[in-house]
C-alpha positions as a Markdown table, in Angstrom:
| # | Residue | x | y | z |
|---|---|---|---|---|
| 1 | Unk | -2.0 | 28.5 | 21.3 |
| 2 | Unk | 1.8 | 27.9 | 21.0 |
| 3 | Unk | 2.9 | 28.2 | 24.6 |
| 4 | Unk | 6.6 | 29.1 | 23.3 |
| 5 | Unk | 5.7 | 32.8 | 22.0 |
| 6 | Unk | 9.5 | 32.8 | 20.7 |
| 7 | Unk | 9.6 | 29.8 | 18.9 |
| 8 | Unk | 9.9 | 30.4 | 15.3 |
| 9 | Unk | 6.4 | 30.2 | 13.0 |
| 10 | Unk | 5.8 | 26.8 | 11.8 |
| 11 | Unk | 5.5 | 26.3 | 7.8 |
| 12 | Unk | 1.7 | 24.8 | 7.3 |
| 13 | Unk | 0.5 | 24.4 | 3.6 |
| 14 | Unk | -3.2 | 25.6 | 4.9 |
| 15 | Unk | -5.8 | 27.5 | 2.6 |
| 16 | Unk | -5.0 | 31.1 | 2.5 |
| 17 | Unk | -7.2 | 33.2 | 4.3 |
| 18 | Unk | -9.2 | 36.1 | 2.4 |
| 19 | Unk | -10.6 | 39.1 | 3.4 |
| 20 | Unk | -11.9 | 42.4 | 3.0 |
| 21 | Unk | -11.2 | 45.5 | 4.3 |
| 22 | Unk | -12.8 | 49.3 | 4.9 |
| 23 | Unk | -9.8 | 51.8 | 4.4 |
| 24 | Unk | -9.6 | 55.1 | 5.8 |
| 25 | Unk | -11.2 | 56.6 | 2.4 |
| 26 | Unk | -14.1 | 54.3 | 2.9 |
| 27 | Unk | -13.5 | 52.0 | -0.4 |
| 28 | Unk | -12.8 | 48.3 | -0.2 |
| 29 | Unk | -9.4 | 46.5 | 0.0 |
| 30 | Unk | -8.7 | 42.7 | -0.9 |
| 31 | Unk | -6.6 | 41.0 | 1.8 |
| 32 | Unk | -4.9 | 37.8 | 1.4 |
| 33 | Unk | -2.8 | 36.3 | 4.6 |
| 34 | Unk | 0.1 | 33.9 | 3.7 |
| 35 | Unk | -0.7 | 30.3 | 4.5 |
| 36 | Unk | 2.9 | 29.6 | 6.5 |
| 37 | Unk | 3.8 | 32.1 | 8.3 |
| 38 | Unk | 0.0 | 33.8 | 8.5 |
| 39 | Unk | 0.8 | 37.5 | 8.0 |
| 40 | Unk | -1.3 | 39.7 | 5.5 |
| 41 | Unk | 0.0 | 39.9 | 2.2 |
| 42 | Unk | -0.2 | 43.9 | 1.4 |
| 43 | Unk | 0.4 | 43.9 | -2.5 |
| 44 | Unk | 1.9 | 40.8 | -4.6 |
| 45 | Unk | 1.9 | 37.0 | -3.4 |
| 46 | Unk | 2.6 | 33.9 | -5.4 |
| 47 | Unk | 1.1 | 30.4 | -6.0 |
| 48 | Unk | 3.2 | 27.1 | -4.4 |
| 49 | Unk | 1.2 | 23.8 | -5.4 |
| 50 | Unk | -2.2 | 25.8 | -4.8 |
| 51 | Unk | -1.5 | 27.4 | -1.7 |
| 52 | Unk | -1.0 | 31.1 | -1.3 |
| 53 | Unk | 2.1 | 32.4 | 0.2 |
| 54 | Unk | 4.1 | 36.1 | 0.7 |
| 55 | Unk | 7.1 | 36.5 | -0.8 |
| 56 | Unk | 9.7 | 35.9 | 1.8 |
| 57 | Unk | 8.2 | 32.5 | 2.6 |
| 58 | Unk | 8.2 | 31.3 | -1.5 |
| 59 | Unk | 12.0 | 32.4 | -1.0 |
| 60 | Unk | 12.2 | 30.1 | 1.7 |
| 61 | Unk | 10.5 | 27.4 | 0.3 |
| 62 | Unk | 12.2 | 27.3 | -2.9 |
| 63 | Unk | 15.7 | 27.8 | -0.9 |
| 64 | Unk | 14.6 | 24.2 | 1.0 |
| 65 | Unk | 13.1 | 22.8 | -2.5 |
| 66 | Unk | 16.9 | 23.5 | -4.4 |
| 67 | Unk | 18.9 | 20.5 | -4.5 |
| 68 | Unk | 22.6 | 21.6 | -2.8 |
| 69 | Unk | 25.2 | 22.4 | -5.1 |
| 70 | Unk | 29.3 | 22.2 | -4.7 |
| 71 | Unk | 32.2 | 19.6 | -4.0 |
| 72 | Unk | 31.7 | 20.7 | 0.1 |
| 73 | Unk | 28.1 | 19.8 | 0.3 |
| 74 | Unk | 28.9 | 16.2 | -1.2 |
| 75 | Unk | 31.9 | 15.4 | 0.8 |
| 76 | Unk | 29.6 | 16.2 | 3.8 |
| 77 | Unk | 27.0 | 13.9 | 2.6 |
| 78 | Unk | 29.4 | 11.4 | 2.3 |
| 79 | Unk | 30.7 | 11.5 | 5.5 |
| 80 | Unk | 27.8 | 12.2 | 7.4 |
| 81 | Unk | 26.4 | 8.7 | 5.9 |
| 82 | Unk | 29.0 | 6.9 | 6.5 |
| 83 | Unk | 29.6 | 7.5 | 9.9 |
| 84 | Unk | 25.6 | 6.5 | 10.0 |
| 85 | Unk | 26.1 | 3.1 | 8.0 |
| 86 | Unk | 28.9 | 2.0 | 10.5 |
| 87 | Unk | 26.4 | 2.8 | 13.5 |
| 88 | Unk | 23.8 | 1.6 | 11.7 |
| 89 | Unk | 25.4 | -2.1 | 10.8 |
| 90 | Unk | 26.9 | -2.2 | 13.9 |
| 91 | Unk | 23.2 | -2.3 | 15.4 |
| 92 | Unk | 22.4 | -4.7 | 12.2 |
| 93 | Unk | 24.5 | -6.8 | 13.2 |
| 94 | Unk | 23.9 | -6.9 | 16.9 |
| 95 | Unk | 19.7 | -7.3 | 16.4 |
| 96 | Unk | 20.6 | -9.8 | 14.2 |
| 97 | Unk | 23.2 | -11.9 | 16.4 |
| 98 | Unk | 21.2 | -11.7 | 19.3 |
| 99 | Unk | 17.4 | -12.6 | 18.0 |
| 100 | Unk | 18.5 | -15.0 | 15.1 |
| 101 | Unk | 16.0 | -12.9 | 13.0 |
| 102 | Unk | 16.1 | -10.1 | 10.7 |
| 103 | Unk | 13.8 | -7.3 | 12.2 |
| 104 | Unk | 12.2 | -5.1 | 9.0 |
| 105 | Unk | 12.2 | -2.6 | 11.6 |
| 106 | Unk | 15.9 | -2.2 | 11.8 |
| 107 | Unk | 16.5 | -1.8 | 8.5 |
| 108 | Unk | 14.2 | 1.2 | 8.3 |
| 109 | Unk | 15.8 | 2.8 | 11.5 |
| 110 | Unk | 19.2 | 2.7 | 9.2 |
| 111 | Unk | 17.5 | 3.8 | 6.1 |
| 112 | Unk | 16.3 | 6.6 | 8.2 |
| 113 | Unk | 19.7 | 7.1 | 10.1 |
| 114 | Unk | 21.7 | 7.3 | 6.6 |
| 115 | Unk | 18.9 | 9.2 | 5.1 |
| 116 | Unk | 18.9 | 11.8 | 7.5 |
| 117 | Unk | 22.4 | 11.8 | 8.2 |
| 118 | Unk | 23.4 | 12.6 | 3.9 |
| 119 | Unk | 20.8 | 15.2 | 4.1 |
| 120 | Unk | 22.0 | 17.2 | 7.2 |
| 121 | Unk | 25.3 | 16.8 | 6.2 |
| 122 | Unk | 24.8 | 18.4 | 2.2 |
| 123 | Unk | 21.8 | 21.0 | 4.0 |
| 124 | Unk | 19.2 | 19.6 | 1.6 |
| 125 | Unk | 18.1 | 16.8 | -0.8 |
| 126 | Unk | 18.0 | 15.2 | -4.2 |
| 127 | Unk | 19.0 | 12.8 | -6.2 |
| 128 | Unk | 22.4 | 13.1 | -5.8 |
| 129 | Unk | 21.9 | 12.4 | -2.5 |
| 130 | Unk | 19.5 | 10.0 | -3.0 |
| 131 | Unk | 21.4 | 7.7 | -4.8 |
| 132 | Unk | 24.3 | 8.2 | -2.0 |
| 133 | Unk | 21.7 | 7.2 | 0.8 |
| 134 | Unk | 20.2 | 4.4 | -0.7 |
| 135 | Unk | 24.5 | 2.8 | -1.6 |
| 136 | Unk | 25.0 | 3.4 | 1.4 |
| 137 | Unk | 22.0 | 1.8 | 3.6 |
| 138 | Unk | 22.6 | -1.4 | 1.3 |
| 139 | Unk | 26.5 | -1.7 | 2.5 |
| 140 | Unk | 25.2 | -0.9 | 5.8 |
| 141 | Unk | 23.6 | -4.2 | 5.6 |
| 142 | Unk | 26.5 | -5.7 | 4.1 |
| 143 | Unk | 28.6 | -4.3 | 6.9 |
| 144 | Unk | 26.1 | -5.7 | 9.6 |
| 145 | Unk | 26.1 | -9.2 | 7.4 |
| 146 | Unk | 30.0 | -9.4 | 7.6 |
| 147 | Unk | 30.7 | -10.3 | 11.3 |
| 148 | Unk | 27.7 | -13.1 | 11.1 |
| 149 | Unk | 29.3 | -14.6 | 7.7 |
| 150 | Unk | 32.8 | -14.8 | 9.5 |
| 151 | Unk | 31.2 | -16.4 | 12.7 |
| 152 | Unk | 29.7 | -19.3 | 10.4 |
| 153 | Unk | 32.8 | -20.2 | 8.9 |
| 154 | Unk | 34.5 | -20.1 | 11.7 |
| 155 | Unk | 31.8 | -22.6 | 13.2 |
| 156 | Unk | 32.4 | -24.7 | 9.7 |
| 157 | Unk | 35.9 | -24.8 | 10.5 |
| 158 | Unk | 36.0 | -25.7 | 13.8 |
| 159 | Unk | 33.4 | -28.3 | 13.3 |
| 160 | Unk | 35.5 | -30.5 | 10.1 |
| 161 | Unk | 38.7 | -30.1 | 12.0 |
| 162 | Unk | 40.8 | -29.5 | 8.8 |
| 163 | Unk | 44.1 | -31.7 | 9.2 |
| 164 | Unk | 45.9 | -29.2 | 6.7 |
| 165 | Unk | 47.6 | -26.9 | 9.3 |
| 166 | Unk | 51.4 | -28.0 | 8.5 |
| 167 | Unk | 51.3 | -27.8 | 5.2 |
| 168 | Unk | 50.1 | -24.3 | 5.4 |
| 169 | Unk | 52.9 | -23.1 | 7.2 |
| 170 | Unk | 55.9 | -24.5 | 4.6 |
| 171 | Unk | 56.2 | -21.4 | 2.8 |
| 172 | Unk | 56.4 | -19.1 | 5.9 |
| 173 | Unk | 60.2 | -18.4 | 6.1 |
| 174 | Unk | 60.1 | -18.1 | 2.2 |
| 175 | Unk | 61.3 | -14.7 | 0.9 |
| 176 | Unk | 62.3 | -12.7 | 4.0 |
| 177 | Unk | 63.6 | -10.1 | 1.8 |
| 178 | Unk | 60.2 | -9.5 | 0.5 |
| 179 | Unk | 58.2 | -9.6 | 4.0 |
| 180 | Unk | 57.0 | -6.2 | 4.6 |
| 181 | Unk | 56.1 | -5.3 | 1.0 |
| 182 | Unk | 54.1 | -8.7 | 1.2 |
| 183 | Unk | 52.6 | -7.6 | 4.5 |
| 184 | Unk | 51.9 | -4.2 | 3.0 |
| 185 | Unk | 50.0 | -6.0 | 0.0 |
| 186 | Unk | 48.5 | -8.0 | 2.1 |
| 187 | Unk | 46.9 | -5.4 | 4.1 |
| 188 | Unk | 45.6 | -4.0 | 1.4 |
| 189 | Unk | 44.0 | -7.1 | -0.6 |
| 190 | Unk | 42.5 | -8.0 | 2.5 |
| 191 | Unk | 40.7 | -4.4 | 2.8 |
| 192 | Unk | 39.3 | -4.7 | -0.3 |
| 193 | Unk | 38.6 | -8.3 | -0.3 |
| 194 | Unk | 36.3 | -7.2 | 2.7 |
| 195 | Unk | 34.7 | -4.6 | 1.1 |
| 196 | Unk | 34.2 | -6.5 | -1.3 |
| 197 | Unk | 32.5 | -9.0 | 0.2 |
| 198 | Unk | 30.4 | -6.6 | 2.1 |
| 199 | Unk | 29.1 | -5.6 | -0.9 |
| 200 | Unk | 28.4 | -9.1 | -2.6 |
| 201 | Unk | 26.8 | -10.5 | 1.3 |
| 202 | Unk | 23.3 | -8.9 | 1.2 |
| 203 | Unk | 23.1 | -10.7 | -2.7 |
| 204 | Unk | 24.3 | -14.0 | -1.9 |
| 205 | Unk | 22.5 | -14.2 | 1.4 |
| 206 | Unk | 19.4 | -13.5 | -0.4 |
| 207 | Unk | 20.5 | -16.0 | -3.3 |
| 208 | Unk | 21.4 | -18.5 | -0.9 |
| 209 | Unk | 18.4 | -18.8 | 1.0 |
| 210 | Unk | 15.9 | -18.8 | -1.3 |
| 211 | Unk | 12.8 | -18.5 | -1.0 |
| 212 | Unk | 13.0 | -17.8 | 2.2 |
| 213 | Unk | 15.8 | -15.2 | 1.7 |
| 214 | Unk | 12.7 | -12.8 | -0.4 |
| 215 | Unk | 11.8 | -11.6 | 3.0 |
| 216 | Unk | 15.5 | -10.9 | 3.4 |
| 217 | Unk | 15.3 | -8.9 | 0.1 |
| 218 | Unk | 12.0 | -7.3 | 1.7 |
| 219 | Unk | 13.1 | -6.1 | 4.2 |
| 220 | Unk | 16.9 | -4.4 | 2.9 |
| 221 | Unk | 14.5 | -3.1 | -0.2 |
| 222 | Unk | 12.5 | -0.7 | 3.1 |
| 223 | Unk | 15.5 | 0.2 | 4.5 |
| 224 | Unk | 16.7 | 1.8 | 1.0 |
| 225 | Unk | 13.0 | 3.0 | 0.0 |
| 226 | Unk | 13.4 | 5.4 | 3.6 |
| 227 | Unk | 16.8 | 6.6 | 2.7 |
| 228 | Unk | 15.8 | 7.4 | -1.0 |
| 229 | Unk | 12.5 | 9.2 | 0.5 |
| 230 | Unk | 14.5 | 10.6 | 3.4 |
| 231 | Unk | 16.6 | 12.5 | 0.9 |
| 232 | Unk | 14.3 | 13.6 | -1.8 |
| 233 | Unk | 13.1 | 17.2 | -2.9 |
| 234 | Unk | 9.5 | 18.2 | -3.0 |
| 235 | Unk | 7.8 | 18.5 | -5.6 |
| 236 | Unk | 6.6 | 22.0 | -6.0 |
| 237 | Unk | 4.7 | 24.2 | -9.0 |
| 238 | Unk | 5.8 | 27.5 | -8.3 |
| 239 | Unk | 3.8 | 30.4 | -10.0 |
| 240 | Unk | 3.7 | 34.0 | -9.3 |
| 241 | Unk | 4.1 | 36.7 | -8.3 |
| 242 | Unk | 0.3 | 37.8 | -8.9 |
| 243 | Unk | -0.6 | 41.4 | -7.9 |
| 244 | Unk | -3.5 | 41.5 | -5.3 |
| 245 | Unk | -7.0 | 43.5 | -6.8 |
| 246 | Unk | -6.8 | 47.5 | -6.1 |
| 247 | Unk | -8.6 | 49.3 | -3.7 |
| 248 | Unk | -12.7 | 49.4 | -4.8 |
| 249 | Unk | -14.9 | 52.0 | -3.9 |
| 250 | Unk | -17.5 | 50.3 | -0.6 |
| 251 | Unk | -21.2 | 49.6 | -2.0 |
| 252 | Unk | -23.4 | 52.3 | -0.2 |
């Protein structure tokens, strides 16, 4: 027994239960109790993927089955997994940096972070959303892949001690006019330069280390596969409604 007697009935796909009943006028009554929220059905009930249900919990259902619809429900799914892919490369990145090994684990934590963050942000799923969950669990790993790619070249660097430095700095002073709109541009090619490259590092570190980088492969592949199943719709053969079998008279 639920020891919380105001905590809201639990949907469980369960057999309906059947049963007869002796009315008042002594003739027989077919009785059919709704498999989710188990309350007697009294006169109609309808059919969801062989289960028997009443008619406000099919409404229910197939209001959690729909896939959302409207501009508001996708901006929110959009920003509810992104602010998951940043927390979720950020611990990438840091599992990663501090173990030296890619833990398959992780990425299934994100794919379920992003998963269920696009979801409760657009209040449902499909694949819409799917597709959204799965982009955005594989830039997550590009995100996390980012930091780690700038701490090798800076090791690269710092280890061939380049004897280039004064020549780089001739064409400083060049142009003053020009200096914010060519810090402005800048700014801006360097932004998508690193999205870029966010996006191409999960492919070439996978390219670049094969065939060892598979397992790398392996492992961002389970981190999409739980964001594309965290964000899916069931599927669900509705039928009905069906009219329950009127009163017969009791055998004597």
């Amino acid at each position: 027994m639920d020891s919380n007697p105001d905590a809201p009935p639990r949907l469980q796909f369960e057999n309906a239960v059947e049963t007869t009943a002796i009315t008042a006028g002594g003739s027989e009554r077919r009785q059919v109790t709704c498999a989710a929220c188990q309350q007697a059905i009294a006169d109609a009930y309808f059919d969801v993927s062989g289960t028997t249900v009443c008619e406000t919990c099919h409404g229910e259902i197939a209001r959690h089955a729909e896939t959302p619809r409207g501009m508001g429900s996708l901006a929110r799914a959009v920003v509810f997994g992104a602010v998951a892919m940043l927390l979720g490369a950020v611990l990438y990145s840091a599992v990663v940096a501090i173990t030296n090994f890619e833990i398959g684990i992780v990425a299934i934590a994100i794919g379920y972070m992003v998963g269920f963050a696009v979801r409760k942000g657009a209040g449902g799923g499909g694949r819409r959303f799917q597709v959204i969950a799965v982009l955005l669990t594989y830039w997550a790993v590009g995100l996390a892949y980012t930091p780690l790619a700038f701490r090798d070249i800076a090791a690269s660097r710092r280890e061939r001690q380049p004897a280039e430095q004064a020549g780089a700095a001739v064409q400083v002073g060049e142009r003053a006019e020009d200096k914010e709109g060519g810090r402005d541009m800048s700014v801006g090619l360097a932004v998508a330069l690193l999205a870029g490259l966010s996006l191409a590092l999960p492919v070439l570190a996978v390219i670049g280390s094969l065939p060892g980088g598979l397992i790398s492969a392996a492992i961002i592949a389970f981190g999409m596969l739980q964001a594309w199943r965290m964000t899916g719709t069931p599927h669900l053969m509705m039928t009905g409604p069906y009219r329950i079998a009127p009163d017969t008279p009791a055998a004597s």
